[in-house]
Jmol script that loads the backbone (N, CA, C; Angstrom):
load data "model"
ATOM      1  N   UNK A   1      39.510 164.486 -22.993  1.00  0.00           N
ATOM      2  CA  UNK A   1      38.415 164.859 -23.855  1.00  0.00           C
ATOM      3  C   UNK A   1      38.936 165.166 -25.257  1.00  0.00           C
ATOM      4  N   UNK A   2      39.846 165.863 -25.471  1.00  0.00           N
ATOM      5  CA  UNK A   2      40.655 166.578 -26.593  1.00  0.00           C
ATOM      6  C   UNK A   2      41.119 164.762 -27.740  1.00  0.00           C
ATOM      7  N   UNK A   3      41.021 163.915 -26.840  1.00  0.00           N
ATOM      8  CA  UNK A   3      42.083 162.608 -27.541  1.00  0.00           C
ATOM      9  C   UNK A   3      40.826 161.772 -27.636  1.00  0.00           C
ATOM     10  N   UNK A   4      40.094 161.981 -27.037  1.00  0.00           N
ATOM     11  CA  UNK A   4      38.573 161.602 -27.432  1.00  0.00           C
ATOM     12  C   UNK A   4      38.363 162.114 -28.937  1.00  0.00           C
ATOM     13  N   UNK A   5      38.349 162.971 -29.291  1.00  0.00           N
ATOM     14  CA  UNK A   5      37.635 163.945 -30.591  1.00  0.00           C
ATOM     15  C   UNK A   5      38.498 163.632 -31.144  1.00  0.00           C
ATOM     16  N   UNK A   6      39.841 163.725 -31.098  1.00  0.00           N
ATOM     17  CA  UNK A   6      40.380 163.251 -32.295  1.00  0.00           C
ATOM     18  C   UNK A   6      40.415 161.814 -32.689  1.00  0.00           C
ATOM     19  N   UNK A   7      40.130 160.874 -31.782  1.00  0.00           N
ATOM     20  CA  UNK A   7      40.112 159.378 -31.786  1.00  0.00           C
ATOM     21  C   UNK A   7      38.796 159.218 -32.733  1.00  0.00           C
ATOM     22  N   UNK A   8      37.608 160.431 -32.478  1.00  0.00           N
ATOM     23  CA  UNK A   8      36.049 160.052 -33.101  1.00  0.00           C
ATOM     24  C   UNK A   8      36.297 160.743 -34.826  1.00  0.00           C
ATOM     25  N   UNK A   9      37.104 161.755 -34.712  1.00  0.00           N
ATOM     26  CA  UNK A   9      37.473 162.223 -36.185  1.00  0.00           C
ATOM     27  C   UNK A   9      37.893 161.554 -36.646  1.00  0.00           C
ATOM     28  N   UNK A  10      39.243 161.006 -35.951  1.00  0.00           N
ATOM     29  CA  UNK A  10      40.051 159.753 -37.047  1.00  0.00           C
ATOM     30  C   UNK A  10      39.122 158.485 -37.175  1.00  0.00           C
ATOM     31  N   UNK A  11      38.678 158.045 -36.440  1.00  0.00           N
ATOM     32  CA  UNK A  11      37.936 157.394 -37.002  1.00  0.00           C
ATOM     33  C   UNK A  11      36.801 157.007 -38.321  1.00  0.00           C
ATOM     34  N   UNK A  12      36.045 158.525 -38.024  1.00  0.00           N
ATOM     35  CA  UNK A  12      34.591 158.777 -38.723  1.00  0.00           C
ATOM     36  C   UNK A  12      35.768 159.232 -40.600  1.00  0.00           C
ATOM     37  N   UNK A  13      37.167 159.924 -40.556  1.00  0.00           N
ATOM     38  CA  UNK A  13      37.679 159.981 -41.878  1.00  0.00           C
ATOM     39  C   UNK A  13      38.136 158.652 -42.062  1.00  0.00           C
ATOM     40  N   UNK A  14      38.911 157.699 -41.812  1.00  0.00           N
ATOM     41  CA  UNK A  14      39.338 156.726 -41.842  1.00  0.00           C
ATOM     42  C   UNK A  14      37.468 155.527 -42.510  1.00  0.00           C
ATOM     43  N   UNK A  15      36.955 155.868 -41.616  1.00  0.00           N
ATOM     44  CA  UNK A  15      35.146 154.952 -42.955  1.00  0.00           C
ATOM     45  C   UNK A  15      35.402 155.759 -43.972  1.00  0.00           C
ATOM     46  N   UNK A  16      35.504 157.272 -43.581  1.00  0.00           N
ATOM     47  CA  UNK A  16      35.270 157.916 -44.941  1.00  0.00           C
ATOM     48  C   UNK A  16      35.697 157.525 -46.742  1.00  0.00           C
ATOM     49  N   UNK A  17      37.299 157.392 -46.096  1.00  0.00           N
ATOM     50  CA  UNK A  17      37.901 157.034 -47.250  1.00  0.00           C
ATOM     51  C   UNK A  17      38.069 155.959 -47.192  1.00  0.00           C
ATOM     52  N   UNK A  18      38.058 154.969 -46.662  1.00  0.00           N
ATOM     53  CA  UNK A  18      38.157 153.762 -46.254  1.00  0.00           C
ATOM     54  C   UNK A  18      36.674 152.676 -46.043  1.00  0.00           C
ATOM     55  N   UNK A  19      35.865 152.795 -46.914  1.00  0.00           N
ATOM     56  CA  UNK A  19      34.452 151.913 -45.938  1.00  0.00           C
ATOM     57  C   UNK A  19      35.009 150.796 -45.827  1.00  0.00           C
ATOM     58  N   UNK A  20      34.064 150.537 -44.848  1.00  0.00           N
ATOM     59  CA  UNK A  20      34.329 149.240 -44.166  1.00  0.00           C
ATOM     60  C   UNK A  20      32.733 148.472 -43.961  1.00  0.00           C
ATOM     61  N   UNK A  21      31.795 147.805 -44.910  1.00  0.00           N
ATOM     62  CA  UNK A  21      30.829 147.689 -44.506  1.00  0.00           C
ATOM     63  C   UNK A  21      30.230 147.457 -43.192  1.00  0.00           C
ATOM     64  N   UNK A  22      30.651 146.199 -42.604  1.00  0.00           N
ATOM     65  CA  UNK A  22      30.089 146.418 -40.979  1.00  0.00           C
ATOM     66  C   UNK A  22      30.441 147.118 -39.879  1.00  0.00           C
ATOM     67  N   UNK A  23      31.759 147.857 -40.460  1.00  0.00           N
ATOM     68  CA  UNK A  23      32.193 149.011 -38.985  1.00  0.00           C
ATOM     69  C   UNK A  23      30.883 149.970 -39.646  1.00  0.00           C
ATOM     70  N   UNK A  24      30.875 150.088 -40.633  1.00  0.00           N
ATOM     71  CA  UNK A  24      29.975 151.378 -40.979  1.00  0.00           C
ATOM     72  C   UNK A  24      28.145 151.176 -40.548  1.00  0.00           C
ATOM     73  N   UNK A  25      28.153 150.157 -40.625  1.00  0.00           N
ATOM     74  CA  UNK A  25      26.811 149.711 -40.049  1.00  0.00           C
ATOM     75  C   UNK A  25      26.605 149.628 -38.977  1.00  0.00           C
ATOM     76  N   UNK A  26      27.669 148.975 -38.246  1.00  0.00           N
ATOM     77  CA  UNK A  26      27.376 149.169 -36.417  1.00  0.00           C
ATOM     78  C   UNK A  26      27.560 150.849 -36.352  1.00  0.00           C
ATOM     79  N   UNK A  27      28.348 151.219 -36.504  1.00  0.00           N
ATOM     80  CA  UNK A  27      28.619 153.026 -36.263  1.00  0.00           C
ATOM     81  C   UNK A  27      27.619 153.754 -36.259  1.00  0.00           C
ATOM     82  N   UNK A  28      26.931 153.504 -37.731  1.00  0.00           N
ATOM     83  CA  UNK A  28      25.676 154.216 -38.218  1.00  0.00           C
ATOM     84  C   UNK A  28      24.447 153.449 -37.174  1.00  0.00           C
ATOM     85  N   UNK A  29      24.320 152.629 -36.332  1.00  0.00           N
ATOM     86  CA  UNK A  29      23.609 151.901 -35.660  1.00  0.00           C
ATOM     87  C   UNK A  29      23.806 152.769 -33.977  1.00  0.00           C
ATOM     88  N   UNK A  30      24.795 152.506 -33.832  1.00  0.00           N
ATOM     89  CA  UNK A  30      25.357 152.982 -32.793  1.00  0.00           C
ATOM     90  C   UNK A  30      24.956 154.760 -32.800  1.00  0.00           C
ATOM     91  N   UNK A  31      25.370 155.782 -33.655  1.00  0.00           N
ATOM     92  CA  UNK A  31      25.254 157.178 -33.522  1.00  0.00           C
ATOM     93  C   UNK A  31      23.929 157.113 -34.055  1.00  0.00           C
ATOM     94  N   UNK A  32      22.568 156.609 -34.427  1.00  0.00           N
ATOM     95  CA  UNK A  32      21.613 156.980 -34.567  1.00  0.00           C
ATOM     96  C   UNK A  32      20.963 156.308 -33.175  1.00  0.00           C
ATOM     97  N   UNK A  33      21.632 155.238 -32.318  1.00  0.00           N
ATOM     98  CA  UNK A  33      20.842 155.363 -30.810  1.00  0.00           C
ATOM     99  C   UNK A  33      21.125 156.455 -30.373  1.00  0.00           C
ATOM    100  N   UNK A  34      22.335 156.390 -30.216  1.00  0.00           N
ATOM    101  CA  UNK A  34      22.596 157.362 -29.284  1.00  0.00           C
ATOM    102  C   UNK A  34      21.922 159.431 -29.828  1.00  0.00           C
ATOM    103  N   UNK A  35      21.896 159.358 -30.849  1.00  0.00           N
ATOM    104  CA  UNK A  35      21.210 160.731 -31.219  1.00  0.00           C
ATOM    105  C   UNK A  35      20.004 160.234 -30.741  1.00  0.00           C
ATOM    106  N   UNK A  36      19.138 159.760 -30.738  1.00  0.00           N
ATOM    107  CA  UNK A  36      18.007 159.037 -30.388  1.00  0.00           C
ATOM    108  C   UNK A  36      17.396 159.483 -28.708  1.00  0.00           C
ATOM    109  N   UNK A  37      18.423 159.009 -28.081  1.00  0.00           N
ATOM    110  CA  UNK A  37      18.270 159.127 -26.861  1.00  0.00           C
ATOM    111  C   UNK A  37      18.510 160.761 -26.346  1.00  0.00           C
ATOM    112  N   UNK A  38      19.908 160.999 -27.060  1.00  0.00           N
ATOM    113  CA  UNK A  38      19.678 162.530 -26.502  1.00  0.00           C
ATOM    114  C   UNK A  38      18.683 163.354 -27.124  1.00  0.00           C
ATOM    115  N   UNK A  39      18.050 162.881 -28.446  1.00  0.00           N
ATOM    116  CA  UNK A  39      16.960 163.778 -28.940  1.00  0.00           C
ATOM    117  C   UNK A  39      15.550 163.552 -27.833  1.00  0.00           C
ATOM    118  N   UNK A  40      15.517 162.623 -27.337  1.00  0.00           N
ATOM    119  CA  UNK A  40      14.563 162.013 -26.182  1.00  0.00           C
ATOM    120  C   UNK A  40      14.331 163.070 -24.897  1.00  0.00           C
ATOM    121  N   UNK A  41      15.632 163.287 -24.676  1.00  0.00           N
ATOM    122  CA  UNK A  41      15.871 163.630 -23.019  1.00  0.00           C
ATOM    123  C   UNK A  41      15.789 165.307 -23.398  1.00  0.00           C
ATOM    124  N   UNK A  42      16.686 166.075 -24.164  1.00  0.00           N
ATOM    125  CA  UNK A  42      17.113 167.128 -24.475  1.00  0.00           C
ATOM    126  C   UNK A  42      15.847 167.765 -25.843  1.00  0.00           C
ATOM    127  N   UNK A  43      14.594 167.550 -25.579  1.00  0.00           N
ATOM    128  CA  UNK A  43      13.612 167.871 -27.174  1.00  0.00           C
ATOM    129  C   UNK A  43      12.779 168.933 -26.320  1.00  0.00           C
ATOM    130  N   UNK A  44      12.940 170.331 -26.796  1.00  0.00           N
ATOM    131  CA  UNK A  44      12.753 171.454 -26.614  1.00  0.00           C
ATOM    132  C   UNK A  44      11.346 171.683 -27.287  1.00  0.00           C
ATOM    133  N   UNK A  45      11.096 170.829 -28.469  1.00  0.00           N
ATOM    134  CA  UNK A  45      10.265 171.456 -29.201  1.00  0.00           C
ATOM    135  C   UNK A  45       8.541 170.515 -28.181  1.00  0.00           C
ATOM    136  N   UNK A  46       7.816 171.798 -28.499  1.00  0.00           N
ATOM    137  CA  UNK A  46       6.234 171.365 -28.275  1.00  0.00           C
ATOM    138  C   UNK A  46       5.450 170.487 -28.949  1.00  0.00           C
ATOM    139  N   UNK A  47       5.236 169.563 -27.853  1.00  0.00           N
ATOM    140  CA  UNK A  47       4.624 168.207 -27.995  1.00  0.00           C
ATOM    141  C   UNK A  47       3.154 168.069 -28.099  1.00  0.00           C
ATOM    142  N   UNK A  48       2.565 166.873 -28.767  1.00  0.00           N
ATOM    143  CA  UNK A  48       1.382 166.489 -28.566  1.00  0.00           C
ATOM    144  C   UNK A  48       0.781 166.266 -26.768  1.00  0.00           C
ATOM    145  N   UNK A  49       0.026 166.412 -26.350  1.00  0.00           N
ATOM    146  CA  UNK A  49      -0.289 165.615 -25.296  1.00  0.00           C
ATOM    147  C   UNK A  49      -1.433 164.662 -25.844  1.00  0.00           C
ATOM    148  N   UNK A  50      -1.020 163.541 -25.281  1.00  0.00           N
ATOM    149  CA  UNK A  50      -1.630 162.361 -26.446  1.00  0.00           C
ATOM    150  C   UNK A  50      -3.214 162.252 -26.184  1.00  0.00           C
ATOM    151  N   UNK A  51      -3.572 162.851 -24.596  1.00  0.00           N
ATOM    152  CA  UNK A  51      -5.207 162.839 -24.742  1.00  0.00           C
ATOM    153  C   UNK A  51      -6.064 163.932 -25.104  1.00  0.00           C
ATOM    154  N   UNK A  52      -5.195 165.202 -26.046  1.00  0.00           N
ATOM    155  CA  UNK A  52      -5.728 165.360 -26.934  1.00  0.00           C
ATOM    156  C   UNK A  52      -6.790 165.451 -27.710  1.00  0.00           C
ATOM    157  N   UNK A  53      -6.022 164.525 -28.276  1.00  0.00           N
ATOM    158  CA  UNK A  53      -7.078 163.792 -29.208  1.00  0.00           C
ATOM    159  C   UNK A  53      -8.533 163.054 -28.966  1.00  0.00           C
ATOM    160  N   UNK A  54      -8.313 162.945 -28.018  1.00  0.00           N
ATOM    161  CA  UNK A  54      -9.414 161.906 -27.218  1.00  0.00           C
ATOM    162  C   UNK A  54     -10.558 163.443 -26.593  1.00  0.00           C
ATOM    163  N   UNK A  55     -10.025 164.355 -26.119  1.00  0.00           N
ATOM    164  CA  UNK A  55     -11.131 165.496 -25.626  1.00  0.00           C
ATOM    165  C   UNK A  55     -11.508 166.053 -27.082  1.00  0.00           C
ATOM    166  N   UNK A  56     -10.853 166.295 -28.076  1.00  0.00           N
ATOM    167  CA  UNK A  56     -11.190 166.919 -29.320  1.00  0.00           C
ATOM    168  C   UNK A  56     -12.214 166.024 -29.687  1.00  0.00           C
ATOM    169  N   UNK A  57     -12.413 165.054 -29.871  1.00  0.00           N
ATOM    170  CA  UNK A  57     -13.685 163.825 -29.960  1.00  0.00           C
ATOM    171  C   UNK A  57     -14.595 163.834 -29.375  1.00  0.00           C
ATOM    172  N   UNK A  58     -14.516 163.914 -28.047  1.00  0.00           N
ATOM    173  CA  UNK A  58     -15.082 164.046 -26.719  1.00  0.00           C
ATOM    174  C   UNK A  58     -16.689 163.874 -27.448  1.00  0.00           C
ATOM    175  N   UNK A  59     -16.958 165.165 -28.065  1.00  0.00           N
ATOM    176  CA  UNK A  59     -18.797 165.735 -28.490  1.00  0.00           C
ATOM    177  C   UNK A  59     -18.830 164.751 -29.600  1.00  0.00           C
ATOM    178  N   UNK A  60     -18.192 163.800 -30.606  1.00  0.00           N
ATOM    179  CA  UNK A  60     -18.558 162.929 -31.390  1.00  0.00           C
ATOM    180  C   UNK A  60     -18.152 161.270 -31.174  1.00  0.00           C
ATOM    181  N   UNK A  61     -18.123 161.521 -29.701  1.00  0.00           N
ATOM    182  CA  UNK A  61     -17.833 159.580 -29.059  1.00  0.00           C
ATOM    183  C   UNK A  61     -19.440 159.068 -29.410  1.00  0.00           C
ATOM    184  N   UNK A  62     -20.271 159.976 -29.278  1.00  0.00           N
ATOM    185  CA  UNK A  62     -21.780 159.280 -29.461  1.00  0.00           C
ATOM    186  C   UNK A  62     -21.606 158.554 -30.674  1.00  0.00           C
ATOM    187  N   UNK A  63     -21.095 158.606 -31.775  1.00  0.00           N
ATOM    188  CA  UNK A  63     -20.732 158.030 -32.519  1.00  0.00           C
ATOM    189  C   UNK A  63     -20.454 156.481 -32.970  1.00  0.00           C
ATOM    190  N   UNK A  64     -19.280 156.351 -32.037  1.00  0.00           N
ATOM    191  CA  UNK A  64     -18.573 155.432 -31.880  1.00  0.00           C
ATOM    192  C   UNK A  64     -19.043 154.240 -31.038  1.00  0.00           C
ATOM    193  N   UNK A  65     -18.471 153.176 -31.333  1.00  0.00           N
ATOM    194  CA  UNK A  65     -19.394 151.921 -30.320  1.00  0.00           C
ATOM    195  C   UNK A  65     -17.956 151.746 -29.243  1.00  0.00           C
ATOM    196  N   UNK A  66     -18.756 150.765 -28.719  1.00  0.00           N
ATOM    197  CA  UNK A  66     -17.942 151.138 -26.942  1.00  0.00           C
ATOM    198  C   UNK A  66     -16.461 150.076 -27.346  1.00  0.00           C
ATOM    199  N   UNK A  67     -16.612 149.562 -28.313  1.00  0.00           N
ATOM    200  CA  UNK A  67     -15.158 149.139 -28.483  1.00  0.00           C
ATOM    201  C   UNK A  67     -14.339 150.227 -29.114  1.00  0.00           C
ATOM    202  N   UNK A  68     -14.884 151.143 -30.095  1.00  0.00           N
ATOM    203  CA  UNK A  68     -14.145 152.028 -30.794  1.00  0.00           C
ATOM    204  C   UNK A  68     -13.706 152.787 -29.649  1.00  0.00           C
ATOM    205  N   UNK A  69     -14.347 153.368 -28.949  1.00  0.00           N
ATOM    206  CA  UNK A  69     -14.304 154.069 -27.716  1.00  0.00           C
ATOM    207  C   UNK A  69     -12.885 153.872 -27.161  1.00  0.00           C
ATOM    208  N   UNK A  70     -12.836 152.282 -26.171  1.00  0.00           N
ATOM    209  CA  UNK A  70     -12.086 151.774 -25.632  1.00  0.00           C
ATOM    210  C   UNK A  70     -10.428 151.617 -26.722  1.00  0.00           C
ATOM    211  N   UNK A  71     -10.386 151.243 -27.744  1.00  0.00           N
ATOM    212  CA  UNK A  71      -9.583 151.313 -29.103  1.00  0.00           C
ATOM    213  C   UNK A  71      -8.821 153.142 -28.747  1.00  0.00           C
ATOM    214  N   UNK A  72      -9.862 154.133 -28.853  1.00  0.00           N
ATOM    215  CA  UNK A  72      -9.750 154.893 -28.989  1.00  0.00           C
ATOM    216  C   UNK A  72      -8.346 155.423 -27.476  1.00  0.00           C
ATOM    217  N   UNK A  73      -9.051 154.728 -26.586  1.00  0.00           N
ATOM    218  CA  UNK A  73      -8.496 155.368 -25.153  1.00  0.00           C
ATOM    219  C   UNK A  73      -7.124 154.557 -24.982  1.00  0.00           C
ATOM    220  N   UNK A  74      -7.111 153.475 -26.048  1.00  0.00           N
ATOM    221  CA  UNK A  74      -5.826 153.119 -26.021  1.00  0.00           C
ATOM    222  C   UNK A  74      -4.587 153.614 -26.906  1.00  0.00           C
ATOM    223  N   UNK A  75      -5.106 154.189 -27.524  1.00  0.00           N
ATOM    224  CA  UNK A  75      -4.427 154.689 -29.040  1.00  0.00           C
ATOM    225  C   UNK A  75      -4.064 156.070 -28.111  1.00  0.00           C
ATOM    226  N   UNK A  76      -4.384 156.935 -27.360  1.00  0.00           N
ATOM    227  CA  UNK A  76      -4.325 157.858 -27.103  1.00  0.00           C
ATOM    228  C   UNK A  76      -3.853 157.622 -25.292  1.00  0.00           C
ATOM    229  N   UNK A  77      -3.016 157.397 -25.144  1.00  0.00           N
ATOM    230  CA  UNK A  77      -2.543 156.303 -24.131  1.00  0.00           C
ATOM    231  C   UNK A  77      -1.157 157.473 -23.968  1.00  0.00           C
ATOM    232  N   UNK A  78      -0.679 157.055 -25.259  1.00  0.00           N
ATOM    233  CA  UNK A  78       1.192 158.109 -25.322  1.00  0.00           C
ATOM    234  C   UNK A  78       1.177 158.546 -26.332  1.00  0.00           C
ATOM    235  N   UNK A  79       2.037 159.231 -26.804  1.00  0.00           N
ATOM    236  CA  UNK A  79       2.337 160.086 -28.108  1.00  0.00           C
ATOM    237  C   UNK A  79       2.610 159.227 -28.951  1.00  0.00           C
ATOM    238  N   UNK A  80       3.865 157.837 -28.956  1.00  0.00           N
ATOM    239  CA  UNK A  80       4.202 156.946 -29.740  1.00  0.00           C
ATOM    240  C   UNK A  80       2.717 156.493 -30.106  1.00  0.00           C
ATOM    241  N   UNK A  81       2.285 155.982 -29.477  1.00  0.00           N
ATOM    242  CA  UNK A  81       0.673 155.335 -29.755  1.00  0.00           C
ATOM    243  C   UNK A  81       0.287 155.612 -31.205  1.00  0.00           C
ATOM    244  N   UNK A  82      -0.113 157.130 -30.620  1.00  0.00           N
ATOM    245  CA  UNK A  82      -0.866 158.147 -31.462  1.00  0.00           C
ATOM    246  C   UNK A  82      -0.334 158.122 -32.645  1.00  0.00           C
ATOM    247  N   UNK A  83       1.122 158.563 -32.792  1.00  0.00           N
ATOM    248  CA  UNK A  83       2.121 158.491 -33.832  1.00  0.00           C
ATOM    249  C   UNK A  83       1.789 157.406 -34.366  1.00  0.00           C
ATOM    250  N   UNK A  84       2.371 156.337 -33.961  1.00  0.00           N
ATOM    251  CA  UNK A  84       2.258 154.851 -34.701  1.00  0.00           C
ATOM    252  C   UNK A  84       1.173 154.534 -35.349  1.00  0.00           C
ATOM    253  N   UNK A  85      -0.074 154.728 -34.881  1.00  0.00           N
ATOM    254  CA  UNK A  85      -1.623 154.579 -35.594  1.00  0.00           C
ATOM    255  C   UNK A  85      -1.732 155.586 -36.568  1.00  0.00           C
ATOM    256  N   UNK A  86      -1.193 156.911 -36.497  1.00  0.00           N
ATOM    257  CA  UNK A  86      -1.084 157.494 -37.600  1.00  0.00           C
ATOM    258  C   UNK A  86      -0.163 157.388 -38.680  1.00  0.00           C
ATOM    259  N   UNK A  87       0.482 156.599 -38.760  1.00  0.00           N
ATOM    260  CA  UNK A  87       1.306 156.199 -39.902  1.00  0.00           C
ATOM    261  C   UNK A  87       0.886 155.111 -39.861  1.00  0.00           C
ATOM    262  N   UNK A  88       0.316 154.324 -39.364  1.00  0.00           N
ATOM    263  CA  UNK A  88      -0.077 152.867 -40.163  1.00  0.00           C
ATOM    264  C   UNK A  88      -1.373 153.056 -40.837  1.00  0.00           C
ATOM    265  N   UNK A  89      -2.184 153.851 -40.363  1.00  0.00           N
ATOM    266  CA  UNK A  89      -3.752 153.592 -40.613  1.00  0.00           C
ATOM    267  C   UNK A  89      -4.280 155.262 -41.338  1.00  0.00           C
ATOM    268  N   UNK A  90      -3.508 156.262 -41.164  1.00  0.00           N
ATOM    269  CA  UNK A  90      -3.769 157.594 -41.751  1.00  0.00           C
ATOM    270  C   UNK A  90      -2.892 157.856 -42.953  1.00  0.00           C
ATOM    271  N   UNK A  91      -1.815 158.369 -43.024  1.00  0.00           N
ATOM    272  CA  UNK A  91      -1.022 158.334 -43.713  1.00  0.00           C
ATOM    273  C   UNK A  91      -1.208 156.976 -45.016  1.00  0.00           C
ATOM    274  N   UNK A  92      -1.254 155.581 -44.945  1.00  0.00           N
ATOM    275  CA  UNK A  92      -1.401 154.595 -45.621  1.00  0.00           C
ATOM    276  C   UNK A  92      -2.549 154.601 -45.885  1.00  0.00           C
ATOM    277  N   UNK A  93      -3.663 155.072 -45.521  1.00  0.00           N
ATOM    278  CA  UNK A  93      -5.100 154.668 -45.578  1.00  0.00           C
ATOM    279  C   UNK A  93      -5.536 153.687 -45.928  1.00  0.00           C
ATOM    280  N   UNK A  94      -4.961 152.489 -44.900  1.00  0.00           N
ATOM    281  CA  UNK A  94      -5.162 151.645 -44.224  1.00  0.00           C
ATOM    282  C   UNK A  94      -6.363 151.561 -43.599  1.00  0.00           C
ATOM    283  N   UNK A  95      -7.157 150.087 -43.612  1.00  0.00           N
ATOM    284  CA  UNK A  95      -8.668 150.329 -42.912  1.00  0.00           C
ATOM    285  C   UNK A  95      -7.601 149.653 -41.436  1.00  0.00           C
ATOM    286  N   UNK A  96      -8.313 150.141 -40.476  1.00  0.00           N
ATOM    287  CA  UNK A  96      -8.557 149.397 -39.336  1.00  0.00           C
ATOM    288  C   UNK A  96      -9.669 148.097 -38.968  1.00  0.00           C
ATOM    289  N   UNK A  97      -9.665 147.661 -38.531  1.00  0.00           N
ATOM    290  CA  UNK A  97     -10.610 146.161 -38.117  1.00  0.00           C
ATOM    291  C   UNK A  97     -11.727 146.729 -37.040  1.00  0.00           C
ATOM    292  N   UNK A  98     -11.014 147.885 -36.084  1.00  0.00           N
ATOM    293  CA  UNK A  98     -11.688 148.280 -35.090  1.00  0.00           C
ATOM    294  C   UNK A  98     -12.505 149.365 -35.338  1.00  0.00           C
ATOM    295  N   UNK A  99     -12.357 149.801 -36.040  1.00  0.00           N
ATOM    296  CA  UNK A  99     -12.614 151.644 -36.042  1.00  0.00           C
ATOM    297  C   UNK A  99     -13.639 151.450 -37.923  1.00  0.00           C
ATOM    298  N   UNK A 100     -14.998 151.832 -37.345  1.00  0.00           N
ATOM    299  CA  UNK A 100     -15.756 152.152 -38.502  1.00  0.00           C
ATOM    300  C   UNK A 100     -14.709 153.064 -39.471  1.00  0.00           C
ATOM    301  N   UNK A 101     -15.312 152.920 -41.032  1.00  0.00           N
ATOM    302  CA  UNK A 101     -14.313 153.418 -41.861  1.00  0.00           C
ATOM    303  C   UNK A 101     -14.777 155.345 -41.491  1.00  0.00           C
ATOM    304  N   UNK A 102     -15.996 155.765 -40.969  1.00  0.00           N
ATOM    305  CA  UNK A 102     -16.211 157.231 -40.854  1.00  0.00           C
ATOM    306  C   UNK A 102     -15.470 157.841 -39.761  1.00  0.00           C
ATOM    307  N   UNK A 103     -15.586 156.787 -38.794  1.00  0.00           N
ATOM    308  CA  UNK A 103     -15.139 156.982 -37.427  1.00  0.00           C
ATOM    309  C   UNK A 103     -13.673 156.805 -37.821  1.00  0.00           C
ATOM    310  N   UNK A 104     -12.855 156.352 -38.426  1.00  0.00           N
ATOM    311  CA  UNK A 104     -11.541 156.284 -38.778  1.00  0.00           C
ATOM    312  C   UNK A 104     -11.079 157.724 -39.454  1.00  0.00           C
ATOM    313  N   UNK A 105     -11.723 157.850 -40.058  1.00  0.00           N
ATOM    314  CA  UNK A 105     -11.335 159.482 -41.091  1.00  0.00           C
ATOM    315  C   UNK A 105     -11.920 160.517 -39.922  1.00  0.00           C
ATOM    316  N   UNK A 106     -12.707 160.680 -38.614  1.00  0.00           N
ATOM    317  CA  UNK A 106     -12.659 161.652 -38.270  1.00  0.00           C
ATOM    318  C   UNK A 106     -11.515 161.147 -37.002  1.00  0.00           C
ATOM    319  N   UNK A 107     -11.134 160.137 -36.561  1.00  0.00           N
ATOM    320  CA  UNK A 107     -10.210 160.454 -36.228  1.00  0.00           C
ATOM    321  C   UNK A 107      -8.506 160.636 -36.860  1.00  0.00           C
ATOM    322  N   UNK A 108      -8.370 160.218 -37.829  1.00  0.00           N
ATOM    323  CA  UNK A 108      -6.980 160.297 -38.804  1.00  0.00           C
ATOM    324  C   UNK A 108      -7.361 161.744 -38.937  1.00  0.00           C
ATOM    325  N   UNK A 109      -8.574 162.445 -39.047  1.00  0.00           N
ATOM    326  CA  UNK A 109      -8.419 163.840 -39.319  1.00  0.00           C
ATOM    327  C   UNK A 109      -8.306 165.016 -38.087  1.00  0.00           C
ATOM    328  N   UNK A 110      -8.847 164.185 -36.765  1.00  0.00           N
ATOM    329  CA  UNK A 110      -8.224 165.254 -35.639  1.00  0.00           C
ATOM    330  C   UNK A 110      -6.839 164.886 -35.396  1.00  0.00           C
ATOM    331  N   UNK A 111      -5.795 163.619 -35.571  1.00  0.00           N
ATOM    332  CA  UNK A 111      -4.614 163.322 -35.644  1.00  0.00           C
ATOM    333  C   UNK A 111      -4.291 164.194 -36.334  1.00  0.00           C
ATOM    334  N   UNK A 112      -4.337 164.564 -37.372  1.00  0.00           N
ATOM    335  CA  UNK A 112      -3.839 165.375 -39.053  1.00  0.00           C
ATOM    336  C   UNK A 112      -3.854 167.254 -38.233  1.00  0.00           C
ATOM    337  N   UNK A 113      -4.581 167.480 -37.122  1.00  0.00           N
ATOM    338  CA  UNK A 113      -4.369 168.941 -36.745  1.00  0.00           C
ATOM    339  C   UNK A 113      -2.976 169.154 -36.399  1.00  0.00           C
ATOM    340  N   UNK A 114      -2.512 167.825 -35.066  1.00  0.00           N
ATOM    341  CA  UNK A 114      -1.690 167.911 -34.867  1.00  0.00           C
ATOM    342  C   UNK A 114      -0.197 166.728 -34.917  1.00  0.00           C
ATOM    343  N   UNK A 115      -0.262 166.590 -36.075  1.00  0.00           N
ATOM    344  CA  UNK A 115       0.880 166.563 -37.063  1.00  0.00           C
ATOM    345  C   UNK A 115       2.306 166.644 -36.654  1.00  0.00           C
ATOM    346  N   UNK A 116       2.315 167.737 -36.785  1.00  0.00           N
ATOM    347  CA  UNK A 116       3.717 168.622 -36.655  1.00  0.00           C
ATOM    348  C   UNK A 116       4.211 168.579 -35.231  1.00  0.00           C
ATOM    349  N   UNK A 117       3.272 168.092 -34.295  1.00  0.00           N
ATOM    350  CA  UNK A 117       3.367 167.874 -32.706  1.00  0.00           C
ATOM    351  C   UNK A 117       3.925 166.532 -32.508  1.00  0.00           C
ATOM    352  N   UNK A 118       3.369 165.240 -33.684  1.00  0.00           N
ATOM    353  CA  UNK A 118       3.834 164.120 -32.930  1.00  0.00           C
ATOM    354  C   UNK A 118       5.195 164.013 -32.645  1.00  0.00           C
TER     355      UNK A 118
END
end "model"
wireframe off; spacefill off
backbone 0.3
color backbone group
C-alpha cells in the first residue's frame, strides 16, 4: 500500500512539472471516473426522491394534457431524469415540444424547490 502512494505521488509530481498532454488527459479522465463512482456509492448527502415532483403537481395535473402527464411521469422516473430536464429546459429556458410553455414554468418551478437535492 505504502509503494502504491508513493508510485501515485511520483507520478501526479512528475505531470506536475513535467506535462505530458495525453498522460494528463487520460489521468484527469481516469480520477474523475473513478471520484465519480465513489461519489455514487459513498453520497451521504440528502437526495431528491424523483417522484417528488410528480405528487407536488399532483392538484395541478388537471392542467396538463395526458401527454404532458405521461412526459411528466417519465421525467420523474430517476433523479438523473429530473436533473437532466432541468438543465436543459429550466436553467436554459429552453421551450420543450411537449410541455405547454405555463405548464413548463410550473414545473421548472417545483424542480427549482428542490435544487440543491438534485
Amino acid at each position: 500500500m505504502k509503494n502504491l502512494l508513493i508510485l501515485i505521488i511520483t507520478a501526479a509530481l512528475f505531470l506536475h512539472f513535467y506535462p505530458q498532454p495525453e498522460v494528463t488527459k487520460f489521468y484527469d479522465d481516469q480520477k474523475s471516473t473513478l471520484l465519480d463512482v465513489f461519489a455514487k456509492f459513498s453520497d451521504t448527502k440528502v437526495r431528491l426522491k424523483a417522484d417528488k415532483i410528480l405528487i407536488d403537481l399532483k392538484p395541478k395535473l388537471d392542467q396538463f394534457s395526458l401527454e404532458e402527464v405521461t412526459y411528466l411521469k417519465e421525467i420523474t422516473l430517476s433523479r438523473e431524469s429530473v436533473k437532466s430536464f432541468f438543465v436543459e429546459y429550466c436553467t436554459s429556458k429552453k421551450r420543450s415540444v411537449i410541455f405547454h410553455s405555463t405548464n413548463q414554468i410550473e414545473v421548472c418551478k417545483t424542480i427549482s424547490q428542490y435544487e440543491s437535492m438534485l
